[in-house]
C-alpha positions in Angstrom: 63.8 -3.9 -24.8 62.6 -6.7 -26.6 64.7 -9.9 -27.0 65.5 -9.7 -30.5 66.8 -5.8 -29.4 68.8 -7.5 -26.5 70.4 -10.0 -28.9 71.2 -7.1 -31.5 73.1 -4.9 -28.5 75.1 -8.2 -27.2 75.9 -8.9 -31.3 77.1 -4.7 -31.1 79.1 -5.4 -27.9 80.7 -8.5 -29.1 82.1 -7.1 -32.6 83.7 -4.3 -30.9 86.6 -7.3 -30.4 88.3 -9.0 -32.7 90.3 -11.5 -30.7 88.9 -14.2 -29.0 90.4 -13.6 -26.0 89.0 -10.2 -25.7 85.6 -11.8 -26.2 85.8 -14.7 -23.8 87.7 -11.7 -21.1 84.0 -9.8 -21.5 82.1 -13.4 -21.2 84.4 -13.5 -17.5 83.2 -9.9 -16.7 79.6 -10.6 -17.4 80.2 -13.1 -15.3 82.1 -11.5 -12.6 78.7 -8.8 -12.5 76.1 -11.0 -12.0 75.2 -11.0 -8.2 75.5 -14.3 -6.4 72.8 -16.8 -6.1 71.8 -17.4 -2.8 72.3 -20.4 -1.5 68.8 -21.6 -0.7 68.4 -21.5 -4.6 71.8 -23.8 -4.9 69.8 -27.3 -5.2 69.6 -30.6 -7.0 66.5 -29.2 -8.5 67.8 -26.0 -10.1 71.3 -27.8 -11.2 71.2 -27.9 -15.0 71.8 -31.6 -16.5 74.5 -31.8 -19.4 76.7 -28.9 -17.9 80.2 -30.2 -17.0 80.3 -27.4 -14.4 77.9 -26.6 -12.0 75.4 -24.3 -13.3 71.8 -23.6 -11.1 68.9 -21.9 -12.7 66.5 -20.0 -10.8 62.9 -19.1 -12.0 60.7 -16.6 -10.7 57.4 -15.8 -12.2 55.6 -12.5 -11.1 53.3 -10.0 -13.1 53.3 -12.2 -16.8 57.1 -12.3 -16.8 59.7 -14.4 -15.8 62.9 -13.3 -13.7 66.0 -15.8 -13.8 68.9 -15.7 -11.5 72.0 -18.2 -12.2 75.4 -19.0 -11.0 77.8 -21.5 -11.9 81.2 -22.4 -10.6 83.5 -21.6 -13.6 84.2 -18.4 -15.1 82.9 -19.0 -18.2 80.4 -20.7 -18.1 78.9 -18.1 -15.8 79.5 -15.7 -18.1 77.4 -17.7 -20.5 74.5 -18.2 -18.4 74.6 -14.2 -17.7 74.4 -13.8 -21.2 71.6 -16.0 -21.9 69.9 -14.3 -19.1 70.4 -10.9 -20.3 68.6 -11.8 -23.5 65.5 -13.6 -21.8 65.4 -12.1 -18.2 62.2 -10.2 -17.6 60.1 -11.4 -20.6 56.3 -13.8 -20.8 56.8 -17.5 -21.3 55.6 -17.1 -25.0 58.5 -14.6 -25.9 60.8 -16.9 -24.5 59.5 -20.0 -25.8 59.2 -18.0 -29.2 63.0 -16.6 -29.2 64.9 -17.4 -31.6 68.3 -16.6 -29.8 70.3 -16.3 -33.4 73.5 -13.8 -31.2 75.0 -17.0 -30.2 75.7 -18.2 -34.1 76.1 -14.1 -34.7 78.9 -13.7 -32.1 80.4 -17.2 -32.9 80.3 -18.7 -29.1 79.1 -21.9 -30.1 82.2 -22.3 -32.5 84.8 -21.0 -29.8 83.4 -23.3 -27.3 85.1 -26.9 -26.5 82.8 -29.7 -26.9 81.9 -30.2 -23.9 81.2 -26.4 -23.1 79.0 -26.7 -26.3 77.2 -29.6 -24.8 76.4 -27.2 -21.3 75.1 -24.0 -23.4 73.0 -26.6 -25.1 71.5 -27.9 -22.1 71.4 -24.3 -20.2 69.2 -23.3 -24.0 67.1 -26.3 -23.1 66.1 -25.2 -19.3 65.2 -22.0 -20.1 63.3 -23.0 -23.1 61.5 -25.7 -20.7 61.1 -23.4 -18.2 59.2 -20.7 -20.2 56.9 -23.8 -21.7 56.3 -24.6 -17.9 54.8 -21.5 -17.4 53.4 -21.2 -20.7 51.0 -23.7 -19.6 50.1 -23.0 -16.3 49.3 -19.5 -17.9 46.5 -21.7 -20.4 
């Protein structure tokens, strides 16, 4: 699937609910299904900046794409960073870099977030983005 396919299925899922409750209940069980990060990947280095929780980002690159593992240590916020990944998991640096990840306005996360939350799926955008330029590069 491409990204802009993965975005359009998460938009799908996410209408099915009206109440925000409903919606940030299915942001838990993302969450909830993503398997744990193992702890060798639990470093200074793969800690996101900007996050009030504690969110670590894992980058893999094998065969043109990049593979991204994540955990963090609030509900929420980890099922964020599953959602992001579902969208640019398994894609090339330039599709990534490219993205323009429009389900977040579309679903209305950014508007149900608290500030600070806002502030973390900012910075979690901004790694990924920075990631896929990393490779992007090395790739030239």
């Amino acid at each position: 699937m491409t990204i802009n396919e993965r975005q359009d299925a998460i938009i799908e899922e996410f209408s099915a609910f009206d109440d925000w409750m409903d919606k940030y209940q299915l942001l838990i069980d993302l969450g909830n299904e993503q398997p744990p990060l193992k702890p060798e990947y639990k470093t200074e280095q793969n800690l996101i900046e900007g996050c009030q929780s504690r969110v670590w980002l894992q980058a893999d690159y094998a065969d043109g794409v990049i593979h991204f593992q994540a955990e963090s240590d609030a509900l929420i916020v980890k099922g964020i960073i599953a959602l992001l990944l579902q969208v640019v998991d398994g894609h090339t640096p330039t599709e990534i870099v490219n993205a323009d990840l429009y389900f977040i306005e579309r679903i209305g996360l950014r508007e149900h977030l608290s500030p600070t939350r806002s502030n973390g799926l900012l910075a979690m955008l901004k790694r990924i983005k920075a990631t896929a330029l990393a490779y992007q590069m090395k790739e030239q």
